[in-house]
TIVOLO-215685 format. One line per 3 residues: number of its first residue (from 1); for each residue z, x, y of N, C-alpha, C. Coordinates in steps of 0.1 Angstrom, whole numbers, plus 5000, padded with zeros to 4 digits. Example, Ala and Ser with C-alpha at 12.3 -4.5 7.8 and 13.67 -1.06 7.14 Angstrom:
1) 5078:5132:4943:5078:5123:4955:5078:5132:4967; 5071:5128:4978:5071:5137:4989:5079:5129:5000
This chain:
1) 7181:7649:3783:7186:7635:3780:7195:7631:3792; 7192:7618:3799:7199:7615:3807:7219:7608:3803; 7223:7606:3815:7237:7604:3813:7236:7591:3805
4) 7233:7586:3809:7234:7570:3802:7226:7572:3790; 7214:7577:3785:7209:7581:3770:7222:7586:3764; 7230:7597:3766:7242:7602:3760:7252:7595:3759
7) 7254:7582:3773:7262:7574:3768:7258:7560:3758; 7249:7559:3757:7243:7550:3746:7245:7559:3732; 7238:7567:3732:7236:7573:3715:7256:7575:3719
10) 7264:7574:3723:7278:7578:3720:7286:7567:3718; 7282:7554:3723:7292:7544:3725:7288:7534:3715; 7298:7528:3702:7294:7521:3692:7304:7510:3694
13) 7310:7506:3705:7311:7488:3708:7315:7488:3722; 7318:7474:3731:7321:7475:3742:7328:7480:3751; 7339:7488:3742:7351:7490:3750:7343:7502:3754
16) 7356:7505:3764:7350:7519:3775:7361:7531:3767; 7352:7544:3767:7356:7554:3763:7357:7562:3779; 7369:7567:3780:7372:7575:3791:7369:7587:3788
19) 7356:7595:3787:7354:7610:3781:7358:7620:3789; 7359:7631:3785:7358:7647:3793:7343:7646:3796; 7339:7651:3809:7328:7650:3810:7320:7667:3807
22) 7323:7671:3794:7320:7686:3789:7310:7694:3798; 7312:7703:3799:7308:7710:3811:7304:7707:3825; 7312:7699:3831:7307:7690:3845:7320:7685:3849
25) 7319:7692:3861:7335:7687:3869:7330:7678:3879; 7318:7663:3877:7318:7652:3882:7325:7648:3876; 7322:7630:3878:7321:7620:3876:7310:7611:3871
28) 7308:7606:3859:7295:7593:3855:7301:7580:3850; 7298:7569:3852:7302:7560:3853:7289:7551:3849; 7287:7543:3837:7275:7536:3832:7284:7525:3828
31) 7276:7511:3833:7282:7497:3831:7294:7494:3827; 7309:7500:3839:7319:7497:3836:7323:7483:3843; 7334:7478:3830:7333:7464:3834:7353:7463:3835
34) 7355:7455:3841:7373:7452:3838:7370:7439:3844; 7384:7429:3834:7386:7415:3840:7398:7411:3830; 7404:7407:3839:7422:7401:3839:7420:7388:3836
37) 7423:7384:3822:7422:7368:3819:7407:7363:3816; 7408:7357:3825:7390:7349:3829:7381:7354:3839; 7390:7364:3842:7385:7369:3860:7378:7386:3857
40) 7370:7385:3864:7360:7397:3861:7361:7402:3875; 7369:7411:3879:7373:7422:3889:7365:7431:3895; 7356:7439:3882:7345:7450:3879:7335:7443:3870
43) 7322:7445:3872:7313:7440:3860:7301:7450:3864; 7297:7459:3854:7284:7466:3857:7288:7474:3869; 7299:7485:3868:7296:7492:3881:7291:7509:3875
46) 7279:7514:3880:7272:7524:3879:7278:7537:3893; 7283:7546:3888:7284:7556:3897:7285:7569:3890; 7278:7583:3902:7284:7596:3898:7288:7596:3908
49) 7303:7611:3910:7303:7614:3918:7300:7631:3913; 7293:7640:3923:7289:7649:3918:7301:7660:3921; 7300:7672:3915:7312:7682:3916:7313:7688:3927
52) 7322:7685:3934:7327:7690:3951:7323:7678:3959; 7319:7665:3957:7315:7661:3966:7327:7646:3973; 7326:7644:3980:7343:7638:3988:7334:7620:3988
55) 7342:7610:3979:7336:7598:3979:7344:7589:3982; 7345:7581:3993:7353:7571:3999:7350:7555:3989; 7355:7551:3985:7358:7537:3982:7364:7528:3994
58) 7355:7511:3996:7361:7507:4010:7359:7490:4001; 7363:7485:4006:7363:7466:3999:7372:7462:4003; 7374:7445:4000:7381:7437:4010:7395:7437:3999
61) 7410:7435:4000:7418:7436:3991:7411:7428:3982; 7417:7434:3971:7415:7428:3957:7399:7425:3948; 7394:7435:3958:7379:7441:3952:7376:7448:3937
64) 7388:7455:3939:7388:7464:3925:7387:7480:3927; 7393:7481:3937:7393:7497:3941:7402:7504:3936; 7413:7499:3938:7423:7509:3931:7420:7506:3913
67) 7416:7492:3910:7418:7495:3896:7405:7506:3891; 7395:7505:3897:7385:7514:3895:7393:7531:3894; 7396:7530:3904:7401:7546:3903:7412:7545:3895
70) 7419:7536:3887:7431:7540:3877:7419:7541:3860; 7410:7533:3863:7398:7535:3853:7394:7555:3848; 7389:7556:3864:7387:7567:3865:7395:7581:3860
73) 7409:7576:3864:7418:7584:3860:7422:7584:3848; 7422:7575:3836:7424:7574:3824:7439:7564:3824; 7442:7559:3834:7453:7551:3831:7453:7535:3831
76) 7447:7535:3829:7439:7514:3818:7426:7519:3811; 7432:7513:3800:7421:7514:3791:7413:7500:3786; 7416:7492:3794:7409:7480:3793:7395:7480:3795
79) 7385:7490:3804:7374:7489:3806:7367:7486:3798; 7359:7478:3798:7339:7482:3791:7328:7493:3797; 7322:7495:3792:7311:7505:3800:7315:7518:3794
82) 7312:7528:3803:7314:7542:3801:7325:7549:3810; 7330:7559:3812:7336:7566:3818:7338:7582:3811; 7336:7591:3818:7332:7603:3819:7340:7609:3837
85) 7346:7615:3826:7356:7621:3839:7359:7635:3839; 7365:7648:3842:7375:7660:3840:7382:7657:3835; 7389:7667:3825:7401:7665:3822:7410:7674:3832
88) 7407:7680:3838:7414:7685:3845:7414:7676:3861; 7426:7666:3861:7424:7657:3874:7442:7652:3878; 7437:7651:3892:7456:7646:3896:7449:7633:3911
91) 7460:7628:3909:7462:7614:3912:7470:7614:3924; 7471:7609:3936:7478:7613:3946:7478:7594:3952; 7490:7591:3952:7490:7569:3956:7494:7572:3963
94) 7496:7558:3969:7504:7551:3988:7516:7559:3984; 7525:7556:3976:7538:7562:3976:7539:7574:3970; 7545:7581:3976:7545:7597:3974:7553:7598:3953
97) 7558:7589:3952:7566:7588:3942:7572:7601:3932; 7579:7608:3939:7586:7620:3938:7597:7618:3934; 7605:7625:3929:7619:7623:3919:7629:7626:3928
100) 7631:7617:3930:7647:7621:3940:7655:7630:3933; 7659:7629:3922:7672:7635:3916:7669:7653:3914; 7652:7656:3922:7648:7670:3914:7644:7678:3931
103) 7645:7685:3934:7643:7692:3947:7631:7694:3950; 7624:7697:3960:7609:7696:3965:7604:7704:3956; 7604:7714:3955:7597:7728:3943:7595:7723:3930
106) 7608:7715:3928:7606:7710:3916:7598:7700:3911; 7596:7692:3923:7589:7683:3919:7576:7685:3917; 7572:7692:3924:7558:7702:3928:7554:7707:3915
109) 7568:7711:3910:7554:7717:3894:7564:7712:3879; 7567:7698:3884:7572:7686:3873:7558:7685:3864; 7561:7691:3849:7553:7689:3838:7545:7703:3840
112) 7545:7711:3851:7535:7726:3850:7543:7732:3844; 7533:7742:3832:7536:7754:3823:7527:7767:3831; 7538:7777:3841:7532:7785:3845:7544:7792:3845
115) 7542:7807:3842:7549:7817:3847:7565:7817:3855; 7560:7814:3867:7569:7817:3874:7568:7800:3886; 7570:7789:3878:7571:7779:3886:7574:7779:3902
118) 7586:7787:3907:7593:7784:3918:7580:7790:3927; 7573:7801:3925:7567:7812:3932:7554:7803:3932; 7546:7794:3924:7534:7789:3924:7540:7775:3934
121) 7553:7768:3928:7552:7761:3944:7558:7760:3956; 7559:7771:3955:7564:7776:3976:7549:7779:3974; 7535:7786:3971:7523:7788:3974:7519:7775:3975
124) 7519:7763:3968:7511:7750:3971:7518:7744:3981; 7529:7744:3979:7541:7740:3998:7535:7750:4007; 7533:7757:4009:7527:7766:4023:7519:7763:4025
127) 7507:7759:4017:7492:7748:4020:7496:7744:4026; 7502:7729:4023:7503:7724:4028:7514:7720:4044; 7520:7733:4045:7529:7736:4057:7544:7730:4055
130) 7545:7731:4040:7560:7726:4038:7565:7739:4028; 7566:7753:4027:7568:7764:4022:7585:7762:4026; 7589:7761:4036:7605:7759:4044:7610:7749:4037
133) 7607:7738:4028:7612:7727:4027:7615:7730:4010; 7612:7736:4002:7613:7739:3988:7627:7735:3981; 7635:7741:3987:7644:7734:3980:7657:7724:3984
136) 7643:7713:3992:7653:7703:4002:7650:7694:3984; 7656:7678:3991:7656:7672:3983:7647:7661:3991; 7639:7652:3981:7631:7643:3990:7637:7633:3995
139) 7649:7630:3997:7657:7618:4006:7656:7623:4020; 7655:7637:4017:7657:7645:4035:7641:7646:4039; 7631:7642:4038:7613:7646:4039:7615:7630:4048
142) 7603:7638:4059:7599:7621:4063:7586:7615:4056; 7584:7606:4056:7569:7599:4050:7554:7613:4049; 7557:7616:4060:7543:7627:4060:7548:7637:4048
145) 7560:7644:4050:7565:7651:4046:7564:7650:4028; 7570:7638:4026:7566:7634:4013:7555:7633:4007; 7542:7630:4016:7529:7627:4013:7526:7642:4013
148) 7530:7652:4022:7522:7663:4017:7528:7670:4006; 7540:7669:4005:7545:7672:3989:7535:7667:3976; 7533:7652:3978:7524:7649:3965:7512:7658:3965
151) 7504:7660:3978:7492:7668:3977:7495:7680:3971; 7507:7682:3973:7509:7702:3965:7512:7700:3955; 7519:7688:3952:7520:7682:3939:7506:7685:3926
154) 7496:7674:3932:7482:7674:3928:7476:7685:3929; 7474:7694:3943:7466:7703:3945:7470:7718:3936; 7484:7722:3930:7484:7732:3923:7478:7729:3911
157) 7479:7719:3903:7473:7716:3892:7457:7718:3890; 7450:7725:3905:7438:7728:3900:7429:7721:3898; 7429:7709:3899:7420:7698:3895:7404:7697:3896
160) 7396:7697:3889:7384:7695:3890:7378:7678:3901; 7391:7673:3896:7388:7655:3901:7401:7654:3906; 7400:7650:3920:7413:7646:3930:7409:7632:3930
163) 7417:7623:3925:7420:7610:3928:7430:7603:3940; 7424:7598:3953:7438:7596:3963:7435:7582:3968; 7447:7573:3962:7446:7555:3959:7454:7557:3974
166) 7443:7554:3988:7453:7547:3999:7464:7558:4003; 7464:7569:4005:7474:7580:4000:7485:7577:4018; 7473:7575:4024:7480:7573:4043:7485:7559:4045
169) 7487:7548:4038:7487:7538:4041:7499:7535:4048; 7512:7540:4041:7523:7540:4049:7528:7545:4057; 7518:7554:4064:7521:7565:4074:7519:7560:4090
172) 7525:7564:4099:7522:7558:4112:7508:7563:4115; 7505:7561:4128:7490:7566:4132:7493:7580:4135; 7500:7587:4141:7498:7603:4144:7495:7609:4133
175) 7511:7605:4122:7512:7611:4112:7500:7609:4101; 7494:7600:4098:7475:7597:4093:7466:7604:4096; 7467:7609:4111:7453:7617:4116:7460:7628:4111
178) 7471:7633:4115:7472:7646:4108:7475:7652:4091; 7479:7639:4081:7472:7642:4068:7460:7641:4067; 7448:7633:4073:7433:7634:4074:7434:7647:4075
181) 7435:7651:4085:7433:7669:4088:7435:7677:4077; 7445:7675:4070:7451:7682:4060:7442:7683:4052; 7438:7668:4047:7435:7667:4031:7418:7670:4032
184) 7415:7669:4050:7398:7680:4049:7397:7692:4047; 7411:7696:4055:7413:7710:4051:7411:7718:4038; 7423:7710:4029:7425:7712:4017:7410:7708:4006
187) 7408:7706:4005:7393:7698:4002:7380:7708:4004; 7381:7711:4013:7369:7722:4017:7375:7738:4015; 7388:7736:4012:7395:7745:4004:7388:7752:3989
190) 7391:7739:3985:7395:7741:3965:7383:7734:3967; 7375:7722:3971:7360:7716:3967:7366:7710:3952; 7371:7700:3950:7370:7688:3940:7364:7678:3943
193) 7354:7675:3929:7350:7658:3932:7364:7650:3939; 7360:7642:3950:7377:7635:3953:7367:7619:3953; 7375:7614:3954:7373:7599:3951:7388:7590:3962
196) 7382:7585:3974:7393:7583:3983:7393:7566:3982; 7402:7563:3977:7405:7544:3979:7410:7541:3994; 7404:7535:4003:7414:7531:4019:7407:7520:4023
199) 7412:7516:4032:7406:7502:4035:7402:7509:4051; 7403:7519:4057:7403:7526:4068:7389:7532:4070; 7382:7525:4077:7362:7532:4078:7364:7543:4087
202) 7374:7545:4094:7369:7556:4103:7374:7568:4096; 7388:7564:4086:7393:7576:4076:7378:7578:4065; 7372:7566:4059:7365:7569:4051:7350:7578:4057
205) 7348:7576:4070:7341:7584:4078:7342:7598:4081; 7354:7597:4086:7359:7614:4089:7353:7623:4077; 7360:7617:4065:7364:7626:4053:7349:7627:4038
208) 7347:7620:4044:7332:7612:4031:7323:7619:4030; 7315:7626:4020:7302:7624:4019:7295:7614:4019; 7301:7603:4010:7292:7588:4011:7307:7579:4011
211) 7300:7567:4015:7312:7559:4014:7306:7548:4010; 7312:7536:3999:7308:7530:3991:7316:7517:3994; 7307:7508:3993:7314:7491:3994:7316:7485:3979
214) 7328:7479:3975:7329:7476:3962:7324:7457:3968; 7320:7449:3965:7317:7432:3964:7310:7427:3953; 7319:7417:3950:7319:7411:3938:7317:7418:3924
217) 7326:7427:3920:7329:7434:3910:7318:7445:3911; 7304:7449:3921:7301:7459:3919:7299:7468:3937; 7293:7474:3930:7290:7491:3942:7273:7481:3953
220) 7282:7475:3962:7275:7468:3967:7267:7472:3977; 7272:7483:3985:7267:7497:3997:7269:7510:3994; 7261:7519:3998:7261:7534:3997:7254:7536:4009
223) 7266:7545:4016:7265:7550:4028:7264:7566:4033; 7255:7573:4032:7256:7586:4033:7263:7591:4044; 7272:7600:4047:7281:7600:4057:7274:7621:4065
226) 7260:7620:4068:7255:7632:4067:7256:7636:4081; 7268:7639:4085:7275:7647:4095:7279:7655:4097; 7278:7664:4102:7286:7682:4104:7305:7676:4104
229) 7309:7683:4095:7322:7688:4099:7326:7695:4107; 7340:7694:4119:7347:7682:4121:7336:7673:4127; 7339:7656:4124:7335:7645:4131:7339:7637:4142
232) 7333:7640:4156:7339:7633:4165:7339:7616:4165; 7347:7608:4171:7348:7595:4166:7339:7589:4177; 7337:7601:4187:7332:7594:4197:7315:7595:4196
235) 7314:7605:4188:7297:7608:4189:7289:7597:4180; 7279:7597:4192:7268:7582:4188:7266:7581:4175; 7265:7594:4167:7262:7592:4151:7274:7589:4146
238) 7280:7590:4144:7296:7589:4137:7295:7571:4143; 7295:7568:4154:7296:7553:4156:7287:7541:4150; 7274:7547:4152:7262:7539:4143:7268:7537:4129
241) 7271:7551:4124:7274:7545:4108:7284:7539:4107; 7295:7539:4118:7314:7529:4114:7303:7515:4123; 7296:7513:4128:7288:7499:4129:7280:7493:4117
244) 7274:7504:4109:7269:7502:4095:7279:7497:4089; 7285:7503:4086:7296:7504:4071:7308:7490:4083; 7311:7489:4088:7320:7476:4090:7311:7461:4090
247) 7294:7466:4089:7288:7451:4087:7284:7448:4074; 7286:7458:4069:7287:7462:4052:7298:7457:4047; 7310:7457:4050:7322:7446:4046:7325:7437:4051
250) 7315:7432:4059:7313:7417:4068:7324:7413:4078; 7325:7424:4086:7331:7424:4096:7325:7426:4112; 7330:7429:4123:7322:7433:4134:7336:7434:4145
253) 7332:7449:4152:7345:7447:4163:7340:7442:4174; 7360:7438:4176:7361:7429:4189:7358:7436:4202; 7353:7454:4205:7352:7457:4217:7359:7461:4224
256) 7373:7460:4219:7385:7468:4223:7384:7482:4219; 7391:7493:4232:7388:7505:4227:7396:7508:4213; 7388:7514:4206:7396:7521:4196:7401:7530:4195
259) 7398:7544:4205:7403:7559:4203:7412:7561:4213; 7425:7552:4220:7433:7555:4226:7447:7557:4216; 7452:7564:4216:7464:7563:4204:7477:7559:4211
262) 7475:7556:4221:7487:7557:4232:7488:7539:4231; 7482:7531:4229:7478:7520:4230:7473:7507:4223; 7462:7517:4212:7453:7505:4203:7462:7505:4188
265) 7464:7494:4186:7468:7493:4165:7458:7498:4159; 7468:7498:4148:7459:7499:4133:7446:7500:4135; 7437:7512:4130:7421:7506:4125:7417:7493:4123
268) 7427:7488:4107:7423:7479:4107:7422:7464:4113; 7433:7461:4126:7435:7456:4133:7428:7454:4146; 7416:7463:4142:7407:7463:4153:7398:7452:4152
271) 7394:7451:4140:7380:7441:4135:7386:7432:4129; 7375:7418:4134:7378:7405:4130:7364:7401:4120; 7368:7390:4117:7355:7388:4106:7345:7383:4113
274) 7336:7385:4109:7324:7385:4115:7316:7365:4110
């Protein structure tokens, strides 16, 4: 029986059921719909993402990317359609959103029931290269510092499904390429379905197995991203496809270099509309 047979003989009116997806650490997604008022954001969007596989989400603001992935995560339950998710899944936003009043360690295994808390997160802090920082407080972390805290945050929890809404957005450009690094690192680590929201094609290139255009409430592009790890930005294939996928969100660059860091803005600040 296919996914969608299961989700028919299971679903008895419109609303969307956020399931465990019982024995399957994907993702299946059959005609999920969301819409605010009169306005239909999502309508019919069909996706899996399979177990271990790294899926970039890309769309112009206010496509429906982030609410897609708060869908995915179980936090609105407004949808129609289906959803089928892990239950075992962590959530990683733009803002590191860490408890000030609680020390790095602690924050790290806020709501974990394990043994010996302090000892499991100095191990998810040493992942991610903040083991020395455990019992700072996060007013003292810089932006990176914070963002890799949430990752050890997320990543002790084990997660079958890593959800990361824009996770670099507020980070300068050094500090971005080097959580990229991180979070391929960590990724090809542990291997969770991950599901990445950015508006960033070369982030969604680095890190992707496929990378996906959201327009007009659905899954408008699918872009296979079948490149050896690590990806040079400069090699002809890695370029064809950030030529694909930027004419895929109806854009086109201006020609200016892009891989000087000493020099060029933003990614996104590269491309004008086409």
């Amino acid at each position: 029986m296919t996914v969608r047979e299961r989700f028919r003989n299971r679903s008895g009116s419109g609303r969307s059921l956020v399931r465990t997806a019982a024995g399957d650490r994907g993702v299946h997604i059959i005609g999920a719909g969301r819409r605010f008022d009169d306005r239909h954001v999502l309508d019919g969007i069909d996706l899996t993402i399979a177990p271990g596989e790294f899926v970039a989400l890309l769309g112009a603001s206010g496509s429906g990317k982030s609410t897609l992935l708060r869908g995915i995560g179980g936090l609105d339950d407004g949808f129609t359609g289906e959803i089928a998710a892990p239950t075992a899944k962590a959530i990683v936003f733009q803002e590191h959103r860490l408890m000030p009043w609680l020390s790095v360690w602690r924050n790290v295994t806020l709501g974990l029931r394990v043994p010996d808390p302090r000892a499991a997160a100095i191990a998810a802090l040493d992942e991610v290269g903040l083991a020395s920082k455990a019992d700072a407080w996060p007013a003292t972390l810089s932006g990176g510092e914070a963002q890799r805290t949430a990752l050890a945050r997320a990543l002790i929890r084990e997660p079958d499904l890593l959800l990361l809404d824009e996770p670099f957005g507020a980070l300068d450009a050094l500090t971005r390429i080097t959580a990229q690094n991180l979070v391929a690192s960590l990724w090809q680590r542990h291997r969770p379905a991950t599901l990445l929201v950015t508006h960033d094609v070369e982030e969604a290139l680095l890190l992707a197995d496929r990378a996906l255009v959201l327009r007009n409430g659905r899954v408008a592009e699918e872009i296979s991203v079948d490149l050896e790890r690590p990806r040079p930005v400069t090699d002809p294939a890695f370029v064809a496809l950030r030529s694909r996928l930027l004419a895929a969100l109806g854009v086109a660059p201006t020609g200016r270099d892009v891989h000087s860091t000493e020099t060029a803005p933003h990614p996104e600040q590269e491309y004008t509309h086409a």
